[in-house]
C-alpha positions in Angstrom: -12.2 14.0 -11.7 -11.8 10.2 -13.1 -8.2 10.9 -14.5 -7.0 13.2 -11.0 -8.4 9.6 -9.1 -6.8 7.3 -11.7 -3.6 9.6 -11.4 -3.8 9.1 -7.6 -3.8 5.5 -8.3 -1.2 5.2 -10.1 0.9 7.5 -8.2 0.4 4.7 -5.3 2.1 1.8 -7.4 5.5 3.5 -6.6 5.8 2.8 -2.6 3.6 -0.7 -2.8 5.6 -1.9 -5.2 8.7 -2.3 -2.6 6.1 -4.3 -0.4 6.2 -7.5 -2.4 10.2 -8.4 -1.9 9.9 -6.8 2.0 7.3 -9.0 2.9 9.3 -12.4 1.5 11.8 -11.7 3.3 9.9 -10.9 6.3 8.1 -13.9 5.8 11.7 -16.4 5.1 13.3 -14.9 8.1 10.6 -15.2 10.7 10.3 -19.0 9.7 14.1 -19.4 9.9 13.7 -18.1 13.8 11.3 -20.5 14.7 12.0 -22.9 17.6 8.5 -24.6 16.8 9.9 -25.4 13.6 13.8 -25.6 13.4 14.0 -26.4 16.4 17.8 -25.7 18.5 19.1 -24.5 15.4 16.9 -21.3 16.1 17.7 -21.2 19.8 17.8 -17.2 20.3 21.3 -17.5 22.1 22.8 -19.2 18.6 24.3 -17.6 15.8 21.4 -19.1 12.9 18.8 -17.0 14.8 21.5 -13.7 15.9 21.6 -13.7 11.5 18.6 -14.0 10.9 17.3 -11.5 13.2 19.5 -9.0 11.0 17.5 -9.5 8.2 14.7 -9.9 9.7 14.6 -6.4 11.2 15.9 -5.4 7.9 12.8 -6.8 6.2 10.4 -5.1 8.2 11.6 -1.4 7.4 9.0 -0.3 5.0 6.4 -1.7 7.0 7.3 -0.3 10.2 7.3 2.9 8.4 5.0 3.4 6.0 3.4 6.8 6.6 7.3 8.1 5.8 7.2 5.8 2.7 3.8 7.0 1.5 4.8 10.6 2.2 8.3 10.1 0.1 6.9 8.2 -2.7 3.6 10.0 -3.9 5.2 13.1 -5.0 6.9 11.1 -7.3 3.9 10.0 -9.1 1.8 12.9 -8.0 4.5 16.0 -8.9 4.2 17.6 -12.5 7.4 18.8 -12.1 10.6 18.4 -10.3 9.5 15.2 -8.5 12.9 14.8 -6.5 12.5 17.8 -4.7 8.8 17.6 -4.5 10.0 14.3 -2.0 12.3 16.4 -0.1 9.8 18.7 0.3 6.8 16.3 1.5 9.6 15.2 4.0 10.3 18.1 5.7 7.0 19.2 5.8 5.7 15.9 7.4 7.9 15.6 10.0 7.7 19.7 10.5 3.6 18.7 10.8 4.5 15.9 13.1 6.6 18.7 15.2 3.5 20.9 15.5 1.4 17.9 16.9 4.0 16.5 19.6 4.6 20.3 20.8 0.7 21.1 21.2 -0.2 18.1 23.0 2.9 17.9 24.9 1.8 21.9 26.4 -2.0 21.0 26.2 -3.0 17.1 26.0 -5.2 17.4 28.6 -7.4 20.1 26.5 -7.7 18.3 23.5 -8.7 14.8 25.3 -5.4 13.3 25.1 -3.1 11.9 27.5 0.2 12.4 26.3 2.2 11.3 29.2 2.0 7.3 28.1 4.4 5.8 25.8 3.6 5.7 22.1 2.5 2.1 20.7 -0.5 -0.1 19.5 -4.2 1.1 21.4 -2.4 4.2 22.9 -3.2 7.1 20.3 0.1 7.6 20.1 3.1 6.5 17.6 6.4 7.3 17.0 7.4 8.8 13.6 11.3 9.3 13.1 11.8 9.5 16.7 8.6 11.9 17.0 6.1 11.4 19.8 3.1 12.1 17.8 -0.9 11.2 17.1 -0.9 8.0 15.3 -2.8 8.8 12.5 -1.6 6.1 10.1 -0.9 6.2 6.6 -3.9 8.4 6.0 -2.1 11.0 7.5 0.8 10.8 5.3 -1.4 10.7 2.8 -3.2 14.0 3.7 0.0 15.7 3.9 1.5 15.0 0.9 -1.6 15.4 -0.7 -0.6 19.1 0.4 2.7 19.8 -0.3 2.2 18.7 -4.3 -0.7 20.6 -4.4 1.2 24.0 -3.5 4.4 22.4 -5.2 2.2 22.3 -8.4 1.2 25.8 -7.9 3.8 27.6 -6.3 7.1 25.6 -7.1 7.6 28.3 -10.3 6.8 31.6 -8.4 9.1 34.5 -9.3 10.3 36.6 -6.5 12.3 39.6 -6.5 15.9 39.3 -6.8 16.8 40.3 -3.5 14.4 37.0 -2.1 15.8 34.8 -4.6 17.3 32.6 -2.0 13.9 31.8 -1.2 12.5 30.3 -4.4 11.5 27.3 -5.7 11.6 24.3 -2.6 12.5 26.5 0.1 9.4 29.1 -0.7 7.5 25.5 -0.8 8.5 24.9 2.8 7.8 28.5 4.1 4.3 28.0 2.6 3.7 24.4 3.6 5.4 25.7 7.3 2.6 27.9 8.1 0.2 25.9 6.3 1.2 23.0 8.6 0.0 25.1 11.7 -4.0 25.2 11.3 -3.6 21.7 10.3 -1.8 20.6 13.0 -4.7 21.9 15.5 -7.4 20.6 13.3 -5.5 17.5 13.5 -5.3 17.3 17.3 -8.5 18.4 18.1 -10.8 15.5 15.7 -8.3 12.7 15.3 -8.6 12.1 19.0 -12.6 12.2 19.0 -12.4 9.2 16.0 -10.2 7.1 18.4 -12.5 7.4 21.1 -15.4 6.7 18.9 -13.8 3.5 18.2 -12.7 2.5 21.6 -16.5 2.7 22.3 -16.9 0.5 19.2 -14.8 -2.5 20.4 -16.2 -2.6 24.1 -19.3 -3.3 21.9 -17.3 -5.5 19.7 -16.0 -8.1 23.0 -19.4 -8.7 24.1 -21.5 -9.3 20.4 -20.2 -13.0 20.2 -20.1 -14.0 16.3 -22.0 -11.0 15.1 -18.8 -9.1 17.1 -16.5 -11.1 15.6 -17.6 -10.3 12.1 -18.0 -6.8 12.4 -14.7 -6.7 13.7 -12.9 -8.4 10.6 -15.1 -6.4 8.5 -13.7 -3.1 10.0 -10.3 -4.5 10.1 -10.4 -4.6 6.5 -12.1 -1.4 5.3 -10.1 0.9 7.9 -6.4 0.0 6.5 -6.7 3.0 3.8 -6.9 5.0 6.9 -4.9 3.4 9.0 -7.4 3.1 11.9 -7.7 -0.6 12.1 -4.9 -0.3 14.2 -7.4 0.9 16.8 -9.3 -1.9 16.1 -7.0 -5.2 16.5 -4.2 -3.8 18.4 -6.4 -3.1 21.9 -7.9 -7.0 21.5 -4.3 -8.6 20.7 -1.9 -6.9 23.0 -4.4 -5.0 25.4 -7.5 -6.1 27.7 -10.2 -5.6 25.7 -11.1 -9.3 25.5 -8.8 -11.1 28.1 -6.2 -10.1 30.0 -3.2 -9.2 28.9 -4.7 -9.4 24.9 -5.4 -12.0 23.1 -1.9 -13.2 21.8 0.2 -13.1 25.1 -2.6 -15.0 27.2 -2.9 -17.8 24.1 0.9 -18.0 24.3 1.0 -18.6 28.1 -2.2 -21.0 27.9 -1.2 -23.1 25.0 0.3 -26.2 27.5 -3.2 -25.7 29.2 -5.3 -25.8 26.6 -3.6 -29.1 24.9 -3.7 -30.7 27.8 -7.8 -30.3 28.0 -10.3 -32.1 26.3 -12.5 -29.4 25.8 -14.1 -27.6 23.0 -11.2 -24.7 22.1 -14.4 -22.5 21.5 -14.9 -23.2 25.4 -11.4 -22.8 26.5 -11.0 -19.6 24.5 -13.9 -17.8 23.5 -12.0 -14.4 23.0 -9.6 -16.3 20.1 -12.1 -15.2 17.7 -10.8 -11.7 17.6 -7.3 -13.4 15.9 -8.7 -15.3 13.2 -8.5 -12.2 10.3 -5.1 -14.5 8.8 -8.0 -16.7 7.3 -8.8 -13.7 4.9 -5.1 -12.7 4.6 -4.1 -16.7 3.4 -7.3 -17.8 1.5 -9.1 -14.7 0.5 -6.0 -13.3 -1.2 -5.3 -16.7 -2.8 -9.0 -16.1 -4.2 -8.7 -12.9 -5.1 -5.5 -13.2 -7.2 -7.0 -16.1 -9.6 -9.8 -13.8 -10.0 -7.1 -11.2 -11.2 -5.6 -14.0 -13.1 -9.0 -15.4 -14.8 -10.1 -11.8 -16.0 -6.7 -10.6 -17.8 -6.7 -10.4 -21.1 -5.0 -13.8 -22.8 -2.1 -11.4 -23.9 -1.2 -10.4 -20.6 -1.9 -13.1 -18.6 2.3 -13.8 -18.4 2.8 -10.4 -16.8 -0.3 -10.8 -14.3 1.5 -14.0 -12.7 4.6 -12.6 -12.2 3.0 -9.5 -10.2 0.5 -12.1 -8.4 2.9 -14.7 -7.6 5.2 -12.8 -4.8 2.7 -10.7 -3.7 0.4 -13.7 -3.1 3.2 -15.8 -1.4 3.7 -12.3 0.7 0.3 -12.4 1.5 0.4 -16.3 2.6 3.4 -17.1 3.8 4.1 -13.9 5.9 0.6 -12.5 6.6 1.3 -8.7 5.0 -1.6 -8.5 2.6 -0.4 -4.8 1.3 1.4 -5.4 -1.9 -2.0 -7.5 -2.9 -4.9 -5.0 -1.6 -2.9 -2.1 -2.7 -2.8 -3.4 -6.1 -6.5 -2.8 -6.4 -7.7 -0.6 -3.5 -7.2 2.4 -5.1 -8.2 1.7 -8.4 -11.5 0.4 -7.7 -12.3 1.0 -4.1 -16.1 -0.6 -3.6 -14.2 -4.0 -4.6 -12.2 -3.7 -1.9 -15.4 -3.0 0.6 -16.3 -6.1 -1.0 -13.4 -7.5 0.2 -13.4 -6.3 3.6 -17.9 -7.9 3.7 -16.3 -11.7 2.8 -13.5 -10.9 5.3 -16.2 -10.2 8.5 -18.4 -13.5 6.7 -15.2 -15.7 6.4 -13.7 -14.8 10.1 -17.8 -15.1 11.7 -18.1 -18.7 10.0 -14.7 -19.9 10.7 -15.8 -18.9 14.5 -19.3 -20.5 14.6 -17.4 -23.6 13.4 -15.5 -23.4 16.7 -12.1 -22.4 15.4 -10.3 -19.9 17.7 -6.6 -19.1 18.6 -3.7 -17.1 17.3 -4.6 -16.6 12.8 -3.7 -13.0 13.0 -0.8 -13.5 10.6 0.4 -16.3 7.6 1.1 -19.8 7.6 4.6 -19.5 9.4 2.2 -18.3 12.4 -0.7 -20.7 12.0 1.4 -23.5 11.3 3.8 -22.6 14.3 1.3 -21.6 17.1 -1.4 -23.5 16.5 -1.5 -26.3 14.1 2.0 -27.8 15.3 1.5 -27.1 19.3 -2.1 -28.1 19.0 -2.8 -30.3 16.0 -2.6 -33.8 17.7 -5.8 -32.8 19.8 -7.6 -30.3 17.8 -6.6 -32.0 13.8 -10.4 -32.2 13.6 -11.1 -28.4 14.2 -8.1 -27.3 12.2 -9.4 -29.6 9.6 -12.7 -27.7 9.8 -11.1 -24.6 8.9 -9.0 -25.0 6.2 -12.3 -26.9 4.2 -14.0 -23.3 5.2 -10.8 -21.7 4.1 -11.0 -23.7 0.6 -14.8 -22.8 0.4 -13.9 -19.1 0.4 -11.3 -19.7 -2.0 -14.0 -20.4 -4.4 -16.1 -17.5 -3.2 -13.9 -14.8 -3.1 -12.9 -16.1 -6.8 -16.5 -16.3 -8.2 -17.7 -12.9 -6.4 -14.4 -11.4 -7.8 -14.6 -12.7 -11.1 -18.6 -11.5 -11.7 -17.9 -8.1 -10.4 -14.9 -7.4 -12.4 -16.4 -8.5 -15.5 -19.8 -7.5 -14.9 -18.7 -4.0 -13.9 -15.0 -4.0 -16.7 -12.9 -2.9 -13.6 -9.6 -2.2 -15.0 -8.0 -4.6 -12.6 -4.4 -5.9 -13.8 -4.1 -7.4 -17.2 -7.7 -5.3 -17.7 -6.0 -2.2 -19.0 -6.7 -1.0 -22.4 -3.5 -1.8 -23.6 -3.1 -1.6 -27.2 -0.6 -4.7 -27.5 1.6 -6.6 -25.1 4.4 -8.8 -27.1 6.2 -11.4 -25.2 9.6 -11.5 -26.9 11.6 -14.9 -27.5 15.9 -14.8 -26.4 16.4 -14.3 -29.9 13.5 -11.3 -30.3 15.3 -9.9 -27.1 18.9 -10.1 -28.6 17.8 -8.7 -31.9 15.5 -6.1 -30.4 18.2 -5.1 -28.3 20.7 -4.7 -31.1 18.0 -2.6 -33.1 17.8 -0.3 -30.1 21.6 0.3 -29.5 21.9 1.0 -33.6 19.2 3.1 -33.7 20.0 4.8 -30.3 16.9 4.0 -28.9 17.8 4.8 -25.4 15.5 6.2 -22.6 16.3 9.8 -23.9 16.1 8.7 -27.5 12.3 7.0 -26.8 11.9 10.1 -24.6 12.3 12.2 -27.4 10.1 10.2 -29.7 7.3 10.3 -27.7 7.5 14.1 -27.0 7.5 14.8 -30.2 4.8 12.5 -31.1 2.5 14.0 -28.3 3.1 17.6 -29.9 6.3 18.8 -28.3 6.3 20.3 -24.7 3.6 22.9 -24.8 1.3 20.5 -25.5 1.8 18.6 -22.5 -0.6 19.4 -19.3 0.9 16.8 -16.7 2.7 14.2 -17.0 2.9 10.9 -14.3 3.5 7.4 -14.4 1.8 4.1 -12.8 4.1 1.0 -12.6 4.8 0.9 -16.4 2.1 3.4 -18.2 3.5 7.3 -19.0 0.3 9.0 -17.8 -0.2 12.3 -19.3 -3.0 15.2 -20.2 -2.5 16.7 -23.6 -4.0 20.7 -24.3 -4.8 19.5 -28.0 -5.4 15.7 -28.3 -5.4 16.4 -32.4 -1.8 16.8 -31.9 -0.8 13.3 -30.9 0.1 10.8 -33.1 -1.3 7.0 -33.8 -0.5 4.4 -31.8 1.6 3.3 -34.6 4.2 5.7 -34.2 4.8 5.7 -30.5 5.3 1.3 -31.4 7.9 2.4 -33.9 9.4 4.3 -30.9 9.4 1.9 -28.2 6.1 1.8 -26.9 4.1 -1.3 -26.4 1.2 0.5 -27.5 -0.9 3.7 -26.6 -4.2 4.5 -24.9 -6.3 7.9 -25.2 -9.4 8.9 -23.0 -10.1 12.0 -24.6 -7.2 14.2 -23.6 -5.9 11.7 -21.3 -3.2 9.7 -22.7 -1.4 6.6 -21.8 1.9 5.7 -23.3 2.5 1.7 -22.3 6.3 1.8 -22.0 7.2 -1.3 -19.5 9.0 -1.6 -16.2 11.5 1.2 -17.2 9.2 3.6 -17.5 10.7 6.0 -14.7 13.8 6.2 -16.8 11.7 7.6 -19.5 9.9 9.9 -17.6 12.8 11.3 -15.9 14.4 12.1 -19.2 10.6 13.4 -20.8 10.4 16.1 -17.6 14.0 17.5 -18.2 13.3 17.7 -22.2 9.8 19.1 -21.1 11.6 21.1 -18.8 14.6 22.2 -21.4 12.0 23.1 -24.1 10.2 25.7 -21.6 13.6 27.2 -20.6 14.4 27.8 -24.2 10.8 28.9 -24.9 10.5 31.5 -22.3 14.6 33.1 -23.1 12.8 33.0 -27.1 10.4 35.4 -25.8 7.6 32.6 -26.9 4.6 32.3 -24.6 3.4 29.3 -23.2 0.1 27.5 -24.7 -3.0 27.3 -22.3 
């Protein structure tokens, strides 16, 4: 079970890992459209902003889709075997499951609880996936679904039909299966999802009216839902809806903010409801505490390769407000830290709102900075003062709490690995190393090869997968695989076995490998089974 959830882990490296350069440029652009801070330069009507806008649309394509990213990318870390069209096949399948929902609610809304006459968006129910009307069920509904379609394309991809059906084989007998498979689900779907959303529109008409204690809960759930994507539910109805003011929370700051710097009141008094937009704290100075906590517990060998994963995805996380590429990096490897997480996030947002601090902090700096600090800071410095010292305090919170658990508990958090050896190399170790590689014709296939052969060929190999640089594989007979010495002498930066689990540290490039280990693994079955030889269990 430990290796399927570490597999799954791993497997979710390959879509976050495109968050990290989205997110900066997210981040770059929105500040370069700021009128607060550029002033004319990024009037809307001029050509600065027209640009930037470009990119800045650009920027936010993963995020603005990332069920269809999460529903593309797993199979390529989940599929044992022909992960390309595994994808395809999670595609089809998704948007074919998306098909069933919009067709059953559009005939029968009213049945299953759900008005389906309103436009799709943020506290309806509803979203749009690839132009589908649909339930919006998040990136745990992606997640579901492709959790499907590799499970019958890990069974079923290599069934043999009859000649006269051969048309149907391999991805297309995938899609007849996951077709029909899609239908039950699709009602299942329809008929619960809609009870959870109601559950938690009950939830945050509690949530207005609990002052502080409301305020807290509501961070906390913000947090702890995003796996399922139902914090959507949470924030969405307070920011752009009336569950705390009219018109949500960040249109009616927007309209008041002339008002409310021209009074000498408290902005606790002014604004009561701001509290429900202060969940940036956590996204700004509990992610800053939470990557020197990764930092601090690497191991002294690695700590290079740590900062140069923390670094942008921190930055992301601070500058622009899109926490993903950080909390992804250790929400599925160790979930209870990230519960942990989410219990500082409800204590940090509570505080920061007993100590009178309320507004617009649903995002990054860019958004603090711009409509709140710099509109507002020449009457309220003393309150905004207030919070970034609380903001500093949970720096060193989230950073001690981290720290302890990760150490206390050795969660394999990044740098923890049980890496045999990572070598920095020098220009000159590069050059040289480089040289040996092209003489010895140690290319992807050649360290491909090496490493098959060192695990005991192809039918020793259960499954293979790979992480962000780790070859993850089960082996039938673990007697058959080589010391870690040998797979160094072929590449490898070093090699870690868990009874027949086996980890073969190869670096960033380790897709390359893998792509060229499936089609030898692949090539040694074909010539295996026209041998007459049968395959090892």
């Amino acid at each position: 079970m430990m290796q399927k959830i570490q597999r799954f882990g791993g497997a979710m490296f390959t879509p976050v890992l495109l968050f990290a350069f989205a997110g900066i440029m997210a981040g770059i652009s929105t500040l370069c459209m700021n009128e607060q801070i550029l002033g004319s330069l990024a009037s809307p009507s001029g050509m600065w902003y027209q640009i930037w806008n470009i990119i800045n649309q650009g920027a936010w394509t993963v995020f603005n889709n990332m069920p269809l990213v999460f529903v593309i990318g797993l199979p390529v870390g989940l599929a044992k075997k022909q992960n390309a069209r595994a994808c395809l096949e999670a595609l089809v399948i998704y948007l074919t499951f998306n098909y069933f929902v919009n067709t059953i609610l559009t005939q029968w809304g009213t049945v299953f609880g759900v008005d389906f006459t309103v436009d799709a968006g943020s506290g309806t129910g509803l979203a749009s996936v690839a132009g589908i009307k649909t339930l919006d069920m998040g990136m745990l509904g992606a997640i579901m679904i492709a959790a499907i379609v590799v499970w019958l394309h890990n069974r079923y991809f290599d069934t043999k039909l009859p000649e006269f059906l051969g048309i149907f084989k391999g991805s297309t007998f995938i899609y007849i299966l996951g077709f029909f498979v899609m239908i039950p689900v699709a009602f299942l779907a329809v008929l619960i999802w809609p009870q959870i959303q109601h559950g938690i529109g009950a939830l945050q008409t509690f949530l207005a009216g609990a002052g502080p204690a409301g305020v807290g809960i509501y961070a906390f759930l913000n947090r702890i839902l995003i796996p399922t994507g139902l914090h959507h539910f949470v924030y969405s109805p307070f920011l752009y809806d009336n569950v705390a003011v009219q018109g949500g929370v960040v249109a009616y700051w927007t309209q008041h903010l002339a008002e409310f710097a021209a009074s000498g009141q408290p902005l606790k008094a002014l604004f009561p409801q701001g509290g429900f937009a202060l969940y940036g704290m956590e996204k700004i100075f509990g992610s800053i505490g939470i990557a020197l906590a990764f930092y601090a517990t690497a191991k002294k060998d690695r700590k290079k390769q740590v900062a140069g994963l923390l670094i942008p995805i921190t930055l992301t996380a601070v500058v622009a407000g899109v926490t993903e590429p950080l909390e992804f990096t250790f929400l599925f490897i160790c979930p209870p830290l990230f519960a942990v997480h989410a219990v500082l996030s409800g204590i940090l947002d509570m505080i920061t709102y007993m100590a009178g601090v309320v507004g617009n902090f649903a995002g990054g700096l860019i958004e603090f900075a711009a409509i709140n600090w710099i509109p507002m800071g020449g009457i309220y410095y003393m309150t905004y003062i207030k919070q970034v010292l609380i903001g500093i305090l949970f720096i060193g919170v989230y950073f001690f709490v981290f720290k302890t658990l990760i150490l206390n508990f050795d969660i394999k958090t990044p740098g923890r690995e049980e890496a045999e050896e990572v070598k920095f190399f020098s220009k000159a170790d590069y050059k040289e190393k480089k040289k040996s590689g092209e003489k010895n014709g140690n290319t992807y296939g050649q360290r491909a090869a090496d490493f098959l052969s060192s695990l005991g060929g192809g039918e020793n190999i259960g499954d293979v997968t790979n992480c962000a640089t780790r070859l993850r594989l089960t082996v039938k007979d673990i007697s058959l695989v080589q010391d870690a010495a040998v797979f160094k002498a072929a590449g490898a930066h070093g090699l870690v076995v868990k009874g027949n689990a086996v980890q073969v540290i190869v670096g960033m490039d380790v897709a390359n490998v893998r792509d060229e280990f499936e089609n030898m693994m692949a090539r040694d079955k074909g010539n295996n089974e026209a041998a007459g030889i049968p395959a090892k269990e």
